[in-house]
C-alpha positions in Angstrom: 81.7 81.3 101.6 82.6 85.2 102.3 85.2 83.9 104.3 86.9 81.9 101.6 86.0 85.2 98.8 88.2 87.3 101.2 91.1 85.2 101.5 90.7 84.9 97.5 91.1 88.9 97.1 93.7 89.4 99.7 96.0 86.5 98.1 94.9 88.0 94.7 95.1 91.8 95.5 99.1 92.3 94.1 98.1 90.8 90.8 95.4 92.9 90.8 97.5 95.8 90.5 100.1 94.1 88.2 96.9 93.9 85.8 95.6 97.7 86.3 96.0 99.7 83.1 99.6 101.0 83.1 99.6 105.0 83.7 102.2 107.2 82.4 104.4 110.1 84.3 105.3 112.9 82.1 108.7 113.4 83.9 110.4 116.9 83.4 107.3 117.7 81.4 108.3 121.8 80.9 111.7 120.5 78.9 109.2 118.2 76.3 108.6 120.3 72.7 104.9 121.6 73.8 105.0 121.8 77.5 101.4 120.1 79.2 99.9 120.4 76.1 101.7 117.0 74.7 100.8 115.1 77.5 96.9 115.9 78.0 97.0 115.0 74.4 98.2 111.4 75.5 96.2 111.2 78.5 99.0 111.7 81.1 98.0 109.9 84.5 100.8 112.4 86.4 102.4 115.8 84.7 105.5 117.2 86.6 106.3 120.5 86.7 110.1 121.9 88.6 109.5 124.9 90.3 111.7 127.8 92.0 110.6 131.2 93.5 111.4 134.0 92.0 109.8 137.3 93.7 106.1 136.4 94.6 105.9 133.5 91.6 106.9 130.0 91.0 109.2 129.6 87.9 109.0 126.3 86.0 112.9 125.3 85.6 115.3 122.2 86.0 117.7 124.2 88.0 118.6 128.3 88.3 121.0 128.6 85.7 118.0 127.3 83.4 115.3 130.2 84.8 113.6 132.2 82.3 111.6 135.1 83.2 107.8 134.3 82.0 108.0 130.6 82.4 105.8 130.6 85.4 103.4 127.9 87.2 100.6 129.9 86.5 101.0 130.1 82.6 102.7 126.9 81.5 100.3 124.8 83.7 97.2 126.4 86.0 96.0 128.7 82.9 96.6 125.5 80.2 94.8 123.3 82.5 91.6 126.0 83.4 91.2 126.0 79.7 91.1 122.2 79.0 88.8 122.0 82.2 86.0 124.2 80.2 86.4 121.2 77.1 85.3 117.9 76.4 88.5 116.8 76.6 88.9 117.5 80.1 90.5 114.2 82.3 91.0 113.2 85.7 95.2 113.3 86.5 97.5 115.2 88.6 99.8 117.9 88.4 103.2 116.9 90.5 104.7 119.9 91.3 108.8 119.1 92.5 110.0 122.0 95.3 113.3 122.7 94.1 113.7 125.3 97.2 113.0 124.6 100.8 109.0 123.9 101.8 109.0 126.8 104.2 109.9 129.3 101.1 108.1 127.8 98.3 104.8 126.5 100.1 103.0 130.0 100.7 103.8 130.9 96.9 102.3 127.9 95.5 99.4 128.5 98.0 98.8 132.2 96.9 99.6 130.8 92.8 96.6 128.3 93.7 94.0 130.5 95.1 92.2 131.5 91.4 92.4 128.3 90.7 91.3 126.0 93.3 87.9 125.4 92.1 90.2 122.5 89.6 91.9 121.4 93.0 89.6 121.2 95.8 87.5 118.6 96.9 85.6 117.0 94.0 88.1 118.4 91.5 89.8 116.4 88.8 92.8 117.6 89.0 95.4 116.7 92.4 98.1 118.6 93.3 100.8 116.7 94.1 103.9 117.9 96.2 107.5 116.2 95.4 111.6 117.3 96.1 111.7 119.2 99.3 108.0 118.2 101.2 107.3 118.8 104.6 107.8 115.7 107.8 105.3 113.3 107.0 104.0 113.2 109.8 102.8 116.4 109.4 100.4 115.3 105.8 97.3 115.2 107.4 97.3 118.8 108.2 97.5 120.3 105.2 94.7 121.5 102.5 92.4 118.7 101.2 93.7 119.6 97.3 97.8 119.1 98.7 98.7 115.7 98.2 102.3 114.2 98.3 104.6 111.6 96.5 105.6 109.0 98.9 108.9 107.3 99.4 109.7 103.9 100.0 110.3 102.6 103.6 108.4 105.1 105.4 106.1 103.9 107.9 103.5 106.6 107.1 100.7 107.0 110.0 97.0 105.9 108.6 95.8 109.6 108.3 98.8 110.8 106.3 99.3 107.7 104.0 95.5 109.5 102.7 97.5 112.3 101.4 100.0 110.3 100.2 99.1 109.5 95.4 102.4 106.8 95.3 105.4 105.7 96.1 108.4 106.6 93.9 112.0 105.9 94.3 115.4 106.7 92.5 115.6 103.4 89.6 119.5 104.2 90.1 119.8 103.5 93.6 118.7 99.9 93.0 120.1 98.9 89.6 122.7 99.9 87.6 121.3 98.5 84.3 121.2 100.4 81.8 117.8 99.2 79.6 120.5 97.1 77.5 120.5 93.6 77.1 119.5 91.3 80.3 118.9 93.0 83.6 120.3 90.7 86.6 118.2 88.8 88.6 119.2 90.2 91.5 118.2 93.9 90.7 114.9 92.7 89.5 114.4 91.4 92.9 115.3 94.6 94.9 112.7 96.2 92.7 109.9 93.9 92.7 110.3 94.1 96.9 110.0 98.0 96.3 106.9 97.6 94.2 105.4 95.0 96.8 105.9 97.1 99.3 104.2 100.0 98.3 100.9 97.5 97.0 100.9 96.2 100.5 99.8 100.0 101.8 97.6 100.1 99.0 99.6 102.7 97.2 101.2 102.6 93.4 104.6 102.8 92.4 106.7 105.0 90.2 110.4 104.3 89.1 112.3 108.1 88.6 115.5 107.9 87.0 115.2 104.6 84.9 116.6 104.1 81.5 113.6 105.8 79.5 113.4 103.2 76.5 110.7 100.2 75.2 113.1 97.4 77.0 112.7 99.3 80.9 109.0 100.2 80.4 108.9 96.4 79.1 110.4 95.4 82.8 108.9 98.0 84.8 105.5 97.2 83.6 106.0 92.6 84.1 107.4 93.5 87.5 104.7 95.1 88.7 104.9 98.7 88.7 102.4 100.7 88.1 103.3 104.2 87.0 105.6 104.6 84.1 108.5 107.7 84.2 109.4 108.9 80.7 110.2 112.1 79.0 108.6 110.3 75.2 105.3 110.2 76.4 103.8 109.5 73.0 106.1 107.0 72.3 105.1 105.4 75.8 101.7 105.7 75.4 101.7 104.0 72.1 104.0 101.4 73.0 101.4 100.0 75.9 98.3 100.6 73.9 99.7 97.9 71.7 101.2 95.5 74.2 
């Protein structure tokens, strides 16, 4: 009989992740009209947040031309997020923060940014801190802090004790399909994706589509083939669209 139960979960265990409550990524979240705030409102499973150095701090910017003085790691995101932590409205999620600049430059900034705050990020935390753009070999995962975790790619054969530090797998939407969230996507690009998706459920990990046309028709497809993590900049509109389908 336990025989027979685990061939049941293991042929089962892809729908099983088809099923799991969609989770939304607030992509580019420092561009959205209230910064963090607009997303813990909405419950955001993954909050992303560009940084560059500037001096001894992280700036939160899409590129240089775009730095502002003041728009730091620290006060658009760590101090927001120690507040809601002292509230009932405190959640479990993680902040993704995108290295803009090379790892050796901006990973002993982020460390020293971290330090007052790493009560929220350590072991037992809510909150992970989750490493994307310019990351480190990934071979090298395993060896760094308990509350550094990094967003996968696809087709990396990741070694057991790094895959841990690994949250999901994301990949470039554009890189696969060219449609544009506009009448019929072919069946051939819905294909490539659902292999992508597969893929990364086979190593136990979820998936995120970046760069996919951000509208009600692409989350609709995203979500029936399978994947698990939703990429939008209208996070209430997202939200509210799979609360009601």
């Amino acid at each position: 009989m336990a025989k027979h139960f685990l061939v049941f979960i293991t042929l089962f265990l892809p729908v099983l992740f088809v099923n799991a409550q969609v989770k939304i990524h607030s992509h580019n979240d420092y561009t959205h009209e209230k910064p963090f705030y607009d997303a813990a409102k909405n419950k955001a499973f993954s909050i992303e947040a560009d940084v560059f150095v500037v001096g001894d701090s992280l700036i939160v910017a899409h590129s240089k031309e775009e730095i502002k003085a003041g728009n730091t790691l620290e006060k658009m995101y760590l101090k927001p997020i120690l507040a809601l932590s002292k509230t009932k409205d405190f959640y479990r999620f993680q902040l993704m923060i995108d290295f803009k600049e090379s790892w050796d430059l901006t990973y002993p900034v982020l460390v020293k940014t971290l330090k007052p705050y790493e009560k929220l990020f350590s072991k037992g935390g809510k909150i992970n801190i989750v490493i994307s753009g310019n990351r480190p070999p990934q071979n090298t995962f395993h060896l760094y802090p308990e509350m550094i975790k990094f967003d996968g790619l696809p087709g990396v054969n990741y070694a057991p004790e790094d895959l841990k530090k690994v949250t999901m797998i994301s990949a470039n939407f554009a890189d696969y399909s060219k449609w544009k969230g506009i009448g019929e996507i072919p069946e051939i690009d819905k294909a490539k994706l659902t292999e992508l998706i597969k893929n990364a459920h086979q190593i136990n990990q979820p998936f995120r589509f970046w760069g996919a046309p951000d509208n009600m028709a692409c989350w609709k497809i995203l979500h029936e083939l399978g994947a698990d993590i939703i990429n939008t900049d209208k996070v209430t509109q997202a939200t509210n669209y799979f609360k009601t389908n």
